[in-house]
C-alpha angles and dihedrals in degrees: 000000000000118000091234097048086052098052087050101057089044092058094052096048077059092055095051090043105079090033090074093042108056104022120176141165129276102255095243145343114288111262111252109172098110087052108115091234089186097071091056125117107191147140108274134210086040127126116235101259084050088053092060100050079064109046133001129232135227106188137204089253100055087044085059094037091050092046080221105166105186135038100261094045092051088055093037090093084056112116107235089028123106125175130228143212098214089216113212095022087052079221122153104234132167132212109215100193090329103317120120121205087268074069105023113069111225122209142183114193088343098302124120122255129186146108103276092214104048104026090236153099142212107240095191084057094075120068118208099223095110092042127117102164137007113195126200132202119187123197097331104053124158115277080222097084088062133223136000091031090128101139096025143301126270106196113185119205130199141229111270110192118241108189149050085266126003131176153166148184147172139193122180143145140205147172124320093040093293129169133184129187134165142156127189113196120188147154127204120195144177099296098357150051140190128187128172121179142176142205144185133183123176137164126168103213132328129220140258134247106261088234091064117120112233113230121185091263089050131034127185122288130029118033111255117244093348089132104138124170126177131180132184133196129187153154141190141207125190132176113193101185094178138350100287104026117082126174114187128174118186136187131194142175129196133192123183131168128179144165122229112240116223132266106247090174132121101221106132111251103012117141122230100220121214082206121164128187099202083163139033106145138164134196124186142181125181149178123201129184143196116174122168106236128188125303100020097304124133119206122216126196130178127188122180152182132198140172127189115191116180128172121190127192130204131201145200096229141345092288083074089209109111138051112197101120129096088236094053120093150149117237135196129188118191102181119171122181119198107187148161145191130185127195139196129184125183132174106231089187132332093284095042131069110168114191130188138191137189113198126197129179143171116198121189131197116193109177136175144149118226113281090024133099123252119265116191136199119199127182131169129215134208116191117192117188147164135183136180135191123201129192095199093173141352093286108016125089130181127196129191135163144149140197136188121206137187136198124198133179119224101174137014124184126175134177123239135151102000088309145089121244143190116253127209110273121209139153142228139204138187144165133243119211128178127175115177134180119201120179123186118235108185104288104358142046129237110198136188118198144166127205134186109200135177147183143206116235100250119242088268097056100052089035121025130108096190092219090319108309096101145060136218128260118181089164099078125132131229113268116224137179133206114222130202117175131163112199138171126191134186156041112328092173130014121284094019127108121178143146140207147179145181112199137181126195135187123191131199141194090016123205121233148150114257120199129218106007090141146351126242124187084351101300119115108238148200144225147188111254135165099250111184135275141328148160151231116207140179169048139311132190132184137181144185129167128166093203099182119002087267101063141045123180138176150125151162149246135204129189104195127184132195124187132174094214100196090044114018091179093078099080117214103241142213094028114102114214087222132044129158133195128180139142140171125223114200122186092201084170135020107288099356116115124202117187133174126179143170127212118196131186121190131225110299134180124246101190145043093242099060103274109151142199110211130236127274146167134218134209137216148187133182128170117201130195116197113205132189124287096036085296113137128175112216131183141159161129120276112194087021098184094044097249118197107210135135128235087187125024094269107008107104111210120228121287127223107327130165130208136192134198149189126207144181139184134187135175119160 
């Protein structure tokens, strides 16, 4: 093991250490009254201790705290979570014990969000300015949030006003001639409230660790090709005409570029990718509802509107000038999503509350390179689901729910020879369960549960040809996967909080690429097949004390195991067994914060062969000045030590680099 790796992991037993010891209580709940409630999908009738054995929690405060400015690195600090590079892609991803987003629903506000023909979403796309809670399910998750939650469920949730005026803005830089600004304005009244808010983040390129090892693709120094820039734009409108009703309508617009680092691997056969993103951009548009019915019952209705537009460009070399080559295109995406939900909860007793949601969704695919003609995909989606949440006794809480969901193709193109054709069309159905029981223990909860999730192959996966080295395959099954999972969460003693939790997960049907079943113009050829079984096993554990007004400590560890049961030879790749997160605040002075953390992955493997990455830590270190009038001054050195480690086989992560921000607050 590495020196440096040993010192680091020294440091961060220290850190534990005293956590244990001299554990003591948060100093308060976390403030939530900016949290757009409306856009939440949880379990009712809990406490709130009840509430987080169920899901975790990442705050605004935290957000702030952290300085995270995108959505993987805000989950990054989660036990059981590991992020990802996406290689080739350059997307932000995430592994939550083992499940990728194919597998892990993302929400904001409640509504969807995801690429509809991959299934999936680039984390490092959506910037977390407008952001007051992100909150996390893993395994069992609520049937209420609807299909495709087979790992766990990520709902995002904005920013409500809560003042006359209230406003905020922020204005920082950082290495590799970065540059961040936003500024949320909004106004909340009796009976009404309106916010807009904007954003920009840009940085050109970002800098290498000075151990790592130059190839011919990739000198020392900046990060080819690395340039990334993303703006937002929204604005909301509520009406509250009394204490239970709320009407919202929100409107948002994205726009991301990057460029696509390349590969400085060694794997054989491995292609280095001139690859350009001049467009991902989203644009949304949503209605939510909450209306007091009869009887105690709320109603809940969403209705939504996205559009996903993506244009990738690919080149002959690194000038990123010409394209002569066979490898080299133009491609355009043009993905819009029309989808509803609607929602009903009614007490059936004091003890009793029963809910119930229907889900419907159309997801269209229109494709083309430059000079072809456009080819689309479209599938729709009905969702069924009911949940019901029991208080048997004082202490004692059951949940059970269940859900039925069904997929069906309306229209398949594909391009071959010049043409477009028309592809096989099928469709799929499968059915969600969850049973959990929480019992209070003093002042914390401990829960068993049990959780069937599953999840629809993506458009990709049924129709691609991945430039001509796959096949289609619009047969596949669902793949679902059985979790167990025992949990506690809570404050034993006073002044510790702590959480853990022992799960065991069996998949089935798996989905995986399958080389050579067949040869087409000469080339052997793969295709997406369900391929067996598989599991997901494991512990986490979690920690924070504020042990005296000047420190807080904490930090968490995750064992996660991943195992192709039919074929254990192919290794289940990108999620480390080990990973390790811990840090220390300290307020040496009235309104100064000092905070140090250290973030460590173990050995994991990148390939299905058994090629691994090895293991490293991180180190950083942030200050940060609070001023009158809600005004703080932060700065600070992320990968202190200049660490040299992979998220992905060839895709070097960023060296030292430092960052400094501005902020101000103001509700009055």
């Amino acid at each position: 093991m590495p020196s440096r790796l040993r010192a680091f992991l020294a440091l961060a037993v220290l850190l534990l250490v005293p956590a244990a010891r001299f554990a003591a209580a948060r100093p308060s709940l976390p403030d939530t009254s900016r949290v757009f409630q409306l856009g939440a999908i949880e379990v009712v009738a809990l406490r709130p201790q009840g509430a987080a054995a169920i899901e975790e929690q990442v705050g605004a405060a935290d957000l702030r705290r952290s300085g995270h400015v995108d959505y993987m690195q805000a989950l990054a600090a989660l036990p059981g979570l590991a992020i990802s590079n996406g290689g080739q892609r350059n997307e932000g991803g995430l592994y939550l014990r083992g499940f990728d987003l194919r597998q892990v629903s993302l929400f904001v506000d409640g509504i969807p969000v995801y690429v509809p023909y991959d299934g999936n979403v680039d984390l490092r796309r959506f910037t977390t300015f407008d952001v007051s809670q992100i909150t996390v399910s893993k395994g069992f998750s609520s049937v209420l949030y609807g299909p495709n939650a087979e790992g766990g469920a990520i709902n995002v949730l904005s920013h409500r006003p809560t003042a006359p005026v209230d406003l905020s803005a922020g204005l920082g830089t950082f290495s590799g001639g970065g540059y961040q600004t936003d500024l949320s304005a909004g106004t909340r009244s009796r009976g009404w409230y309106a916010q807009a808010a904007g954003s920009l983040l840009h940085q050109q390129d970002f800098p290498l660790s000075s151990d790592y090892h130059p190839v011919r693709v990739q000198p020392a120094g900046d990060r080819f090709n690395s340039k990334r820039e993303d703006y937002r734009i929204s604005l909301k409108l509520g009406v509250t005409p009394n204490a239970t009703d709320e009407y919202a309508l929100v409107l948002a617009s994205q726009h991301g570029e990057k460029g696509n680092p390349p590969y400085t691997g060694s794997l054989p056969g491995t292609p280095v990718r001139y690859w350009q993103w001049p467009e991902w951009d989203k644009q949304d548009a949503y209605v939510i509802t909450q209306t007091a019915l009869g009887w105690g019952s709320l109603l809940k209705g969403r209705l939504y509107y996205d559009h996903f537009g993506n244009q990738l460009f690919a080149y002959d070399d690194s000038t990123y000038t010409t394209m002569k080559k066979r490898s080299s295109f133009k491609n355009y995406y043009d993905d819009p999503t029309v989808g509803s939900s609607a929602e009903w909860a009614l007490p059936t007793g004091a003890t009793n509350t029963v809910r119930t949601t229907v889900h419907a969704k159309l997801d269209q695919h229109r494709e083309h390179n430059a000079g072809e003609p456009v080819r689309k995909l479209e599938d729709l989606s009905l969702t069924c689901a009911g949940e019901d949440t029991w208080k048997v006794t004082g202490p004692l809480t059951v949940i059970a729910g269940v859900s039925d969901s069904h997929r069906r193709t309306l229209n398949a193109q594909g391009f071959q020879n010049s043409q477009v054709i028309r592809l096989p069309t099928g469709s799929n159905s499968a059915w969600n369960g969850e049973a959990a029981l929480l019992y209070d223990v003093g002042p914390g909860t401990l829960r068993g549960s049990v959780a069937q999730r599953t999840r629809f192959a993506t458009m990709k996966d049924r129709y691609s040809y991945k430039l001509g080295t796959a096949i289609p395959n619009p047969d596949l099954k669902p793949e679902a996967a059985l979790h167990y999972e025992i949990a506690y969460s809570g404050t034993p003693r006073a002044g510790y909080t702590t959480r853990v939790a022992v799960f065991y997960s069996r998949i089935s049907d798996l989905m995986q690429s399958i080389s050579n079943v067949a040869v087409v113009n000469g080339v052997s050829v793969a295709q997406m097949r369900n391929v067996g079984n598989g599991r997901s096993s494991g512990f986490e554990l979690s920690l924070d004390a504020t042990p005296v007004r000047t420190l807080a400590i904490g930090g968490s560890y995750a064992y996660v195991d991943r195992v192709n049961l039919d074929t254990p030879s192919i290794k289940q790749i990108d999620t480390p067994r080990n990973t390790f997160t811990s840090y220390v605040d300290v307020f040496p002075v009235r309104r100064f914060d000092l905070r140090g953390s250290v973030t460590a992955y173990g050995q994991r493997y990148a390939t299905s062969t058994g090629l691994t990455l090895p293991a490293f830590a991180a180190v950083e270190l942030r200050g940060a000045l609070q001023l009158d009038r809600g005004t703080s001054l932060e700065a600070g050195v992320a990968n202190l030590l200049d660490a040299e480690y992979q998220l992905d086989e060839g895709f070097p992560e960023p060296g030292r680099t430092w960052f400094a921000n501005v902020r101000f607050a103001l509700a009055r």
